[in-house]
Each structure stands twice: as C-alpha cells, then as structure tokens.
C-alpha positions in Angstrom: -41.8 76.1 91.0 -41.3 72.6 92.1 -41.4 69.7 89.5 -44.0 67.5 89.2 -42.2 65.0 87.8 -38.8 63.6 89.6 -38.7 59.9 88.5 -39.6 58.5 85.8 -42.4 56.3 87.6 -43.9 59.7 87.8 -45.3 59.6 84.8 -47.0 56.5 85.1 -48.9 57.4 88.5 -48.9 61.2 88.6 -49.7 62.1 84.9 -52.3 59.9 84.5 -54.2 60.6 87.5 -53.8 64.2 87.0 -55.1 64.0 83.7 -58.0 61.8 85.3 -59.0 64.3 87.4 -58.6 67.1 84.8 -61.0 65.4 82.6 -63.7 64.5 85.5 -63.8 68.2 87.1 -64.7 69.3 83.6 -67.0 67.0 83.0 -68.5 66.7 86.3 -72.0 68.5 86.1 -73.2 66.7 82.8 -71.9 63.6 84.8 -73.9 64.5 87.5 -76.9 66.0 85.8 -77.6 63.3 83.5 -77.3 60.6 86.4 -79.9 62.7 88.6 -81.9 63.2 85.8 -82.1 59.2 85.2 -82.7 58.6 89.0 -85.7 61.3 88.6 -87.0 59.7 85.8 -87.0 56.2 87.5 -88.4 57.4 91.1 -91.1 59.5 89.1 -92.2 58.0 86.2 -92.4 61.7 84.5 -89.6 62.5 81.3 -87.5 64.9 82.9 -86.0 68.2 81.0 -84.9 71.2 82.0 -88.4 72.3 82.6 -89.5 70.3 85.5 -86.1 69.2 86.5 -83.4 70.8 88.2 -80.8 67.9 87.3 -81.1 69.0 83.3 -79.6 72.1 84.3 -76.5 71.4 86.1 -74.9 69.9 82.3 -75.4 73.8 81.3 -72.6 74.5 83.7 -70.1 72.5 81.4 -69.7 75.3 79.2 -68.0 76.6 82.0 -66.4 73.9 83.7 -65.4 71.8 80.3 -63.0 75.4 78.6 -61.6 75.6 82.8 -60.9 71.8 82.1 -59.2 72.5 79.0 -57.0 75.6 80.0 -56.0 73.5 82.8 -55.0 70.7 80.6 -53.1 73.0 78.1 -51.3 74.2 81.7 -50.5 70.9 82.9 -48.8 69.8 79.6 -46.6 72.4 79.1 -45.6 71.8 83.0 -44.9 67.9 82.2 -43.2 69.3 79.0 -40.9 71.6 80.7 -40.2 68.9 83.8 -39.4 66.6 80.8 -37.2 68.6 79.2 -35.6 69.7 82.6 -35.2 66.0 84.1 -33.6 64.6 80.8 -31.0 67.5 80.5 -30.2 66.9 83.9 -27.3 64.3 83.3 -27.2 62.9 87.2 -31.0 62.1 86.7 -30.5 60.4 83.2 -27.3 58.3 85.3 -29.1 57.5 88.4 -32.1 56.5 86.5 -30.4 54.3 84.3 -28.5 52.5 87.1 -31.7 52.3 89.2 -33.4 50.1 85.7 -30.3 48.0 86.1 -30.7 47.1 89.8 -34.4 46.8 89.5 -33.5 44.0 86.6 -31.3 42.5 88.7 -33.0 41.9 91.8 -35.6 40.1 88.8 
C-alpha cells in the first residue's frame, strides 16, 4: 500500500483534512437533520419531531454513520502511525528532510 504521508508537510495538509472529513461523514445526518428540521420549523411555524417531520429522522442514521466514522478513524491512525514510523526509519527521508528545513531557512 502506498503511504499517505511522504513529507513532513503532509501532516499538516493531509492529516487534518482527512480527519476533517472523517469527523463530517459521521456526523453528517444529525448535521443535516437538525439544520432541515430548523428550516421546517421557520417556513412552518409547527415544532417539528420525528412525528411530522422527516428531517428528525435522518440524525437516527448516526448510530450508523458515527461507529463507520470511528472505525475509520481508528484505521487511519494506525495508517499515519505506521507511515510515521516507516518515513522516520527511513534515513534518506530523515537527511533530505533535514537539508530541505535548512534551505527553506535560508532562502528566509
């Protein structure tokens, strides 16, 4: 499997999004169903449950979505983990790292 992570600017662009968009596919349907639910209630007027509302029932799919959410984060940790561990026993990467820092500071 090809690394995720192959600089170390990687893990301030990749990681972050990744986790981003972890976190907002698992919590996507209560997202959604509460902000349909508050439009509802605003057009109409009328409290709105799960009874006359189809938007209160979308956050019921979170006990779905939110354990996928957190398999999938427990998966992409141990990949940064591992392409962690990989990049930083990898002595050319720890080398040509380093001397890429020092020509970034000295074109500062």
């Amino acid at each position: 499997m090809k690394p995720i992570i192959t600089q170390r600017r990687h893990y301030l662009t990749r990681v972050p999004l990744a986790l981003l968009g972890i976190v907002t596919a698992g919590l996507s349907p209560v997202l959604i169903g509460i902000a349909g639910a508050w439009i509802t209630e605003q057009q109409t007027g009328q409290p709105c449950h799960e009874g006359n509302c189809g938007w209160m029932v979308l956050p019921w799919l979170g006990m779905l979505t939110l354990p996928l959410a957190g398999m999938a984060l427990l998966l992409f940790g141990f990949i940064v983990l591992r392409d962690t561990i990989t990049l930083f026993n990898d002595k050319s990467f720890v080398n040509k790292d380093s001397s890429a820092d020092s020509r970034e500071a000295d074109h500062r």
